[in-house]
BALOVEX-374586 format. One record per residue: residue in three letters; x negated, y negated, z negated of N, C-alpha, C, O, CB in turn. Coordinates in pm, whole numbers, plus 50000, padded with zeros to 5 digits. Glycine has a CB too. Layout:
<nodes>
alaXYZXYZXYZXYZXYZ...
</nodes>
This chain:
<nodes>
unk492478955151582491018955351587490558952951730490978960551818490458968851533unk489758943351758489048940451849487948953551943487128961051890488378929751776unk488218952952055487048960352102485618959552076484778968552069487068959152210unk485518948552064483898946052013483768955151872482978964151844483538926851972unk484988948451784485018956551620485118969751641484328975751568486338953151513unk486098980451747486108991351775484589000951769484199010551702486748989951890unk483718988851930482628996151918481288997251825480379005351808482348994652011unk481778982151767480738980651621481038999251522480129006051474481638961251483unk482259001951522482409008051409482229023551428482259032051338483689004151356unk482069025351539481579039851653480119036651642479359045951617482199039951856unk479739026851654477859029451664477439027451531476229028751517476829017151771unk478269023951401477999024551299478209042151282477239049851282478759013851222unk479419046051270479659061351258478789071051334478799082151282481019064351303unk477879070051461477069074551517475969075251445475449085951411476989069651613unk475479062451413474449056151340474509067951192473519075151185474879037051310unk475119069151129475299073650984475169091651019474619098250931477079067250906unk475679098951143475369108151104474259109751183474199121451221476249116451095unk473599104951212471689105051294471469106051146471159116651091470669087151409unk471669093151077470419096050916471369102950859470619112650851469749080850790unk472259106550816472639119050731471739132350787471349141150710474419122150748unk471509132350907470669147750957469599146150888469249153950799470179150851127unk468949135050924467999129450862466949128350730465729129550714468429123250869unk468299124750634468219115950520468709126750399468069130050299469249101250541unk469829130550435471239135350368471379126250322470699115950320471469146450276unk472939130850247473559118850180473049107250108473129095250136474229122950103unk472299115549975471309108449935470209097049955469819087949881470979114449922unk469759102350132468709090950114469369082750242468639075450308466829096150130unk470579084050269470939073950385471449059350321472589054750321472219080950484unk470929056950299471599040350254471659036150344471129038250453470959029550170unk472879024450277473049014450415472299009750480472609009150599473559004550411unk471129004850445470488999950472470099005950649470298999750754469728999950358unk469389021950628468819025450711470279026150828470369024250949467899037950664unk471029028950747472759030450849472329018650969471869020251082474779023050727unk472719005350889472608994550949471578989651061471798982251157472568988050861unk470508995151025469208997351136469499003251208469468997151314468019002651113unk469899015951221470039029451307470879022051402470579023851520470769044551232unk471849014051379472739009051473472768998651524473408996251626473639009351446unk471838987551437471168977451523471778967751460471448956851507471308977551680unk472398967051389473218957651253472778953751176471838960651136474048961651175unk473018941851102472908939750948473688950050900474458958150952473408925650890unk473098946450721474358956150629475198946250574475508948550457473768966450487unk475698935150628476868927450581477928934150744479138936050735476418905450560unk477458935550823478418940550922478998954750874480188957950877477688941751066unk478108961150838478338973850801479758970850698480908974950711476878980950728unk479368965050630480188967750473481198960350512482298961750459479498962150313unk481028952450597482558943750695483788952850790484868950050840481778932350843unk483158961750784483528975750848484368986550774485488991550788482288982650880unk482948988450661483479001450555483688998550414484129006350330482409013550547unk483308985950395483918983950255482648990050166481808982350120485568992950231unk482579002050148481469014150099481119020750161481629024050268481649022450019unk479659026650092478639037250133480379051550150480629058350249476889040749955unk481109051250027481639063149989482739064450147482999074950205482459061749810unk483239049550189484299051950285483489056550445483879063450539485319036250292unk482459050550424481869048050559481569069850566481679076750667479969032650553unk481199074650423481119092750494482429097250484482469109250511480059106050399unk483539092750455484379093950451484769097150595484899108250647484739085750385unk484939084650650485219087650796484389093650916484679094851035485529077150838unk483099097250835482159099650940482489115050926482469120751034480489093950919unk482819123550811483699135750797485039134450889485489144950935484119137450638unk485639123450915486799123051003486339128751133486529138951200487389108351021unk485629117651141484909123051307484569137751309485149145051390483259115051348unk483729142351230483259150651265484339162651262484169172051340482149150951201unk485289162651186486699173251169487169172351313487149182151387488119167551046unk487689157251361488389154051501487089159851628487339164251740488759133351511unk486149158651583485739166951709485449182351745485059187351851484699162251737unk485849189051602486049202051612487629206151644487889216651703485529207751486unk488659196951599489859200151658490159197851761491279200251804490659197151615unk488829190151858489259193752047489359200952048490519205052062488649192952170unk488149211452032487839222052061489109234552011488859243151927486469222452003unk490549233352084491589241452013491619251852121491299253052239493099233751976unk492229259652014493159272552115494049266952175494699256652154493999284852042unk494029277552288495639273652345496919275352235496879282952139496069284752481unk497739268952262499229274752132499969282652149501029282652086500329266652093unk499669292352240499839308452279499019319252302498919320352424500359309752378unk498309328752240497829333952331498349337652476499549337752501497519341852278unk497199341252588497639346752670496609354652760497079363752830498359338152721unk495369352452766494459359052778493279361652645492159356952662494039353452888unk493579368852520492779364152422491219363452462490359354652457493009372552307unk491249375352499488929373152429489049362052569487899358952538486919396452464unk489269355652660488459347252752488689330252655488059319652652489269348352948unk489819335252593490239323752531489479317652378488999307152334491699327152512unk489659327452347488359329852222486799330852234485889330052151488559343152159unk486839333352405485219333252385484829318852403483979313452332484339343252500unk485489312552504485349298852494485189294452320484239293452243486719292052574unk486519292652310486469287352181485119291852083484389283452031487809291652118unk484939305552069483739305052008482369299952057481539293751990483609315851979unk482289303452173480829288552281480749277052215479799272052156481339280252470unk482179272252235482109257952180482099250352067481809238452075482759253552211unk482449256651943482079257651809480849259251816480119249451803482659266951732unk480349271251837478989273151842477989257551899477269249951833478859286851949unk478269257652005477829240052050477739232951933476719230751868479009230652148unk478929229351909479119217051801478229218251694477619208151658480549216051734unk477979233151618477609237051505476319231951542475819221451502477859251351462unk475699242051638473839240751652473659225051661472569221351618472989249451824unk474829210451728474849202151753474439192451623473789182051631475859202251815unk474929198051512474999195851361474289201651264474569202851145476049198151320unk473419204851319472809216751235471629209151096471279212250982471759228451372unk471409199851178470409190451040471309183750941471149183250819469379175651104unk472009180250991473009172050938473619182850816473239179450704474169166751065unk474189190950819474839206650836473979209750678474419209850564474189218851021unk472469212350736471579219550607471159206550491471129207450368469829227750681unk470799191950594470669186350448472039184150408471619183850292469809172350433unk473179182450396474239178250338474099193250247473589191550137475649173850443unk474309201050265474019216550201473519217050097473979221649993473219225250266unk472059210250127471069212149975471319199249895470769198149785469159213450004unk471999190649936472509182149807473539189049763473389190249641472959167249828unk474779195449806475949192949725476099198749590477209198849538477009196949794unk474989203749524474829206049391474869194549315475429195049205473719212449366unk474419185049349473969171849299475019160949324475169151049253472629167849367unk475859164249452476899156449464477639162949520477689166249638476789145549514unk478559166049397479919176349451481129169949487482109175649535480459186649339unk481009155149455481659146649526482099146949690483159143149740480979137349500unk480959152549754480719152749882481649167149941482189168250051478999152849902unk481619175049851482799191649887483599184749978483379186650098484059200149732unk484699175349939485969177250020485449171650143485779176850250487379169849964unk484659161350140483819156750299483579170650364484349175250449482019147550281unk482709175750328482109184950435482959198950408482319208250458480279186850414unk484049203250353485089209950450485769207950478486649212950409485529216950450unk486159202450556486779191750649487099199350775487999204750839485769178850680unk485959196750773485639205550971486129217550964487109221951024483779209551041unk484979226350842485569240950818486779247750815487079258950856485329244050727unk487659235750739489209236550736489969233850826490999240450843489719230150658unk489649223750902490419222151052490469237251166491419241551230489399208451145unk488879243151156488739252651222489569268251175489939278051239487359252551227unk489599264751048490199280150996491849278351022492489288351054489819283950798unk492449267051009493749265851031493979268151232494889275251275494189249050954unk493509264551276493709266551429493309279451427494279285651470492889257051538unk492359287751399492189301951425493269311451348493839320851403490709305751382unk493499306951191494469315051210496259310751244497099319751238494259321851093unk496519301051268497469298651348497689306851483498829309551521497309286451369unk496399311151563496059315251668496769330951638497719336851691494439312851696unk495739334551517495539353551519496929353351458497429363851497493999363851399unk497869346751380498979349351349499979352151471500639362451461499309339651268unk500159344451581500559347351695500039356651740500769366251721500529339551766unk498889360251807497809373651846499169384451832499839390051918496099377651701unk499269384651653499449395751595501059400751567501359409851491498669394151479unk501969392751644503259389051620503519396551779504229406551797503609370351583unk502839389851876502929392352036502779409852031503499416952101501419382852142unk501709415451935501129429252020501829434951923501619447051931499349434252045unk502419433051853503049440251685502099444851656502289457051659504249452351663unk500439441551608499499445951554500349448451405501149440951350498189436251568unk499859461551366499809464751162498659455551095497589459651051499169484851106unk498959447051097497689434951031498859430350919500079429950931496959417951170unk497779426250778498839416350716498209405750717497049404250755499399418750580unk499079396150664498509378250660497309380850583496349378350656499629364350565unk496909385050461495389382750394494189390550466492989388150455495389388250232unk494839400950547494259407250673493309394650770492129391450784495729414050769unk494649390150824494069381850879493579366750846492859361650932494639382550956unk493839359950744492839353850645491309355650702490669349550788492989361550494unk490889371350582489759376050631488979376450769487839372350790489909385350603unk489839382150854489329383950968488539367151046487379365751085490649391051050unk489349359551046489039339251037487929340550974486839339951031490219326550933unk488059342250861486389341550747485059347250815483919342550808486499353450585unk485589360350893484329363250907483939359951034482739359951062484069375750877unk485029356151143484369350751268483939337651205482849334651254485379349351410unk484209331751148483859320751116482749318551039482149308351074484719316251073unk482379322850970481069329750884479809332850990478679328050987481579346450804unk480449343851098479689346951223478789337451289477589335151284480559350351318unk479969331751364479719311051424478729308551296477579312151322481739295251410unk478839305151212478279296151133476749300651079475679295051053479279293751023unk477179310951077475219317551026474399318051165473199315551166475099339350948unk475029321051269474449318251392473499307551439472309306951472475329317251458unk474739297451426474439282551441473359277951340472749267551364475769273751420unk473049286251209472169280351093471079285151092470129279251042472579281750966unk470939300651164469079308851181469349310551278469019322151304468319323251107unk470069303351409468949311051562467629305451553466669312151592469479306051748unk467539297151519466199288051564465129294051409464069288051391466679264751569unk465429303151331464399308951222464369323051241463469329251185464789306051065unk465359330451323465669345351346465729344851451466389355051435466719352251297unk465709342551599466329339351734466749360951723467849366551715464769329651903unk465139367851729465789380551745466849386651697467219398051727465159387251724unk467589376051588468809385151511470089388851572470889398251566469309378051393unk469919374551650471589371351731471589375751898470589377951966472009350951729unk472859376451939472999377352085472449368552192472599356752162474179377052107unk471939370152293472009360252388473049349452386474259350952394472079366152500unk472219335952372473259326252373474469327252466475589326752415472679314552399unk474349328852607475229328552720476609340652671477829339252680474199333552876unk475789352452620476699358952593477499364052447478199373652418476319366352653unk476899350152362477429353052253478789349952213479479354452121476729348852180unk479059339852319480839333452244481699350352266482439355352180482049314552397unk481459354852358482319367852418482199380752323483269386552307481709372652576unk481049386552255480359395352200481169391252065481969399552023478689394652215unk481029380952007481649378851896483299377451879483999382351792481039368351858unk483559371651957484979369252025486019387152063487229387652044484459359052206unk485309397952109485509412452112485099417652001485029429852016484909419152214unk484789414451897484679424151776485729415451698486469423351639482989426451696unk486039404451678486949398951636488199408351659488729416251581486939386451690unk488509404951795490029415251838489629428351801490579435851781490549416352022unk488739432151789488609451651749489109449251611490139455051575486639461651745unk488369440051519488819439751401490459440951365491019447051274488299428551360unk490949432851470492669429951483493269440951508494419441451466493199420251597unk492709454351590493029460551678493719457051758494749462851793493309467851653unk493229446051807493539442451958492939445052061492689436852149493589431751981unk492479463152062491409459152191491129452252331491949446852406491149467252224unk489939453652345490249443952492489029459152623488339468552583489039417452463unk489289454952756488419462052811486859460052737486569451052658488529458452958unk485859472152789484369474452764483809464852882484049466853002483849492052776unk482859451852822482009445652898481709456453021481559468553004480769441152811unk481649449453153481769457253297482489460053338482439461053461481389466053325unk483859463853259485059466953344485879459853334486889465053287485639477253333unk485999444553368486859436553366486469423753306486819413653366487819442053316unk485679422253177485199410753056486729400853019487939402953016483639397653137unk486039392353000487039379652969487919375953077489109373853052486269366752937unk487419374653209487699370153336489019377153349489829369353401486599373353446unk489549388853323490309397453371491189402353245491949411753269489509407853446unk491189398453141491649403552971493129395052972493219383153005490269396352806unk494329404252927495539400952977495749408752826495039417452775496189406153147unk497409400052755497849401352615498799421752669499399426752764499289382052551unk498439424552566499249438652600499829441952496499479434852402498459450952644unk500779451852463501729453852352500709460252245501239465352146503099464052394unk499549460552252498429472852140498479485052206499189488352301499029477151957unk497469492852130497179505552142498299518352144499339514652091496339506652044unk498339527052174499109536452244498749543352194497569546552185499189538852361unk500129550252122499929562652011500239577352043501299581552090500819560151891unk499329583352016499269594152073500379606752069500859609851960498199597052033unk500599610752135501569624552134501589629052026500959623851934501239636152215unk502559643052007501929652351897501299664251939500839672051856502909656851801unk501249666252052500739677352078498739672252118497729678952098501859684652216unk498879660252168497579652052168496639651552047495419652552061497929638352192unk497329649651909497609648051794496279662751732495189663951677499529648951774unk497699673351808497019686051752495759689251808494809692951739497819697851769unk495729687751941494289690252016493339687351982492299693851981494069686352114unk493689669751922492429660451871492549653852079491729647052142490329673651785unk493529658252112493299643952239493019633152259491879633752214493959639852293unk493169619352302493309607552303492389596652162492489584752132494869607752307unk491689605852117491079602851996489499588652124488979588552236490359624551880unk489499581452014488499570452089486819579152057486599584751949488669550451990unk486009578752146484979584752193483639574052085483689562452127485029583752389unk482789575151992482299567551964481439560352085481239568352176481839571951865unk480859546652110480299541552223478559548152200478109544652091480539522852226unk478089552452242476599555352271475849548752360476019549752482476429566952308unk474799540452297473709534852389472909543852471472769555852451472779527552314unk472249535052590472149543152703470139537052651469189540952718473339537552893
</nodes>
């Protein structure tokens, strides 16, 4: 393939998810595709063959640009590592977000479209728990695999309802700046992986440790070493 054909087929795929935000599936015809990008629709279809291949790959794209966004393939500092990672999902998501809700309110109507649009979702849940499976191997966390399943679901759930009502709830959620981190530390609590309390150290300073430290028996009897509930000031 020619460079020219290369970049024809990137400003077509650009082109398609502008009017999918747009349009949704439904009302993006080629037609408007082909405009959006400055084309006829004989170039287009010289390209994709079909309406069906052309979202086909525009689901490619959009999967491949959530699997930049990876973990490292070790932990080694988790929450700084995870908070990133959750920032940047977050990015992508709010990045997608029209696109995101009309594809949403069709797929009743075209369930054809399911395996397209989890795509992304699925790329992301396999790198996270690839991630927390290691996490949980390193600290000998007591987690089991459907344990951590769940735990993926709901950071991921988190990210994703975020990314879908800040802009209808803003008061619901965290400060943007400090949300990849906030979400990213209740994650590992969930794991019992704790990490230090925001102020004494954060992400900047969060190092993998063997887990939590079990208490004596005489600690045991006292009620020693027991965790303090946190109280707002």
């Amino acid at each position: 393939m020619t460079q020219s054909n290369t970049q024809s087929r990137q400003n077509l795929l650009e082109a398609a998810m502008r009017v999918f935000a747009e349009s949704g599936f439904r009302g993006a015809t080629t037609r408007k595709i082909a405009e959006a990008a400055g084309v006829n629709e004989v170039t287009l279809f010289r390209q994709f063959k079909s309406k069906a291949a052309l979202i086909n790959e525009v689901a490619e794209l959009y999967a491949r640009r959530r699997s930049e966004e990876a973990l490292p393939a070790g932990p080694v500092s988790p929450l700084k590592e995870l908070a990133e990672w959750c920032n940047a999902h977050l990015a992508l998501l709010r990045g997608s977000r029209d696109m995101i809700r009309k594809c949403m309110a069709e797929v009743d109507d075209m369930p054809q479209m399911v395996p397209c649009m989890r795509r992304g979702p699925d790329v992301v849940h396999q790198q996270l728990s690839e991630y927390t499976e290691q996490l949980v191997r390193q600290r000998g966390l007591d987690v089991t695999a459907e344990e951590i399943h769940l735990a993926c679901l709901m950071l991921q759930g988190s990210l994703f309802a975020e990314a879908m009502g800040r802009d209808i709830m803003p008061d619901r959620y965290p400060p943007i700046r400090t949300a990849g981190e906030g979400y990213a530390r209740m994650f590992l609590r969930m794991l019992g992986a704790e990490t230090p309390a925001a102020g004494s150290g954060s992400a900047a300073r969060d190092v993998a440790h063997p887990g939590p430290r079990k208490r004596s028996g005489a600690q045991r009897k006292n009620g020693q070493g027991r965790r303090r509930p946190h109280r707002g000031t």
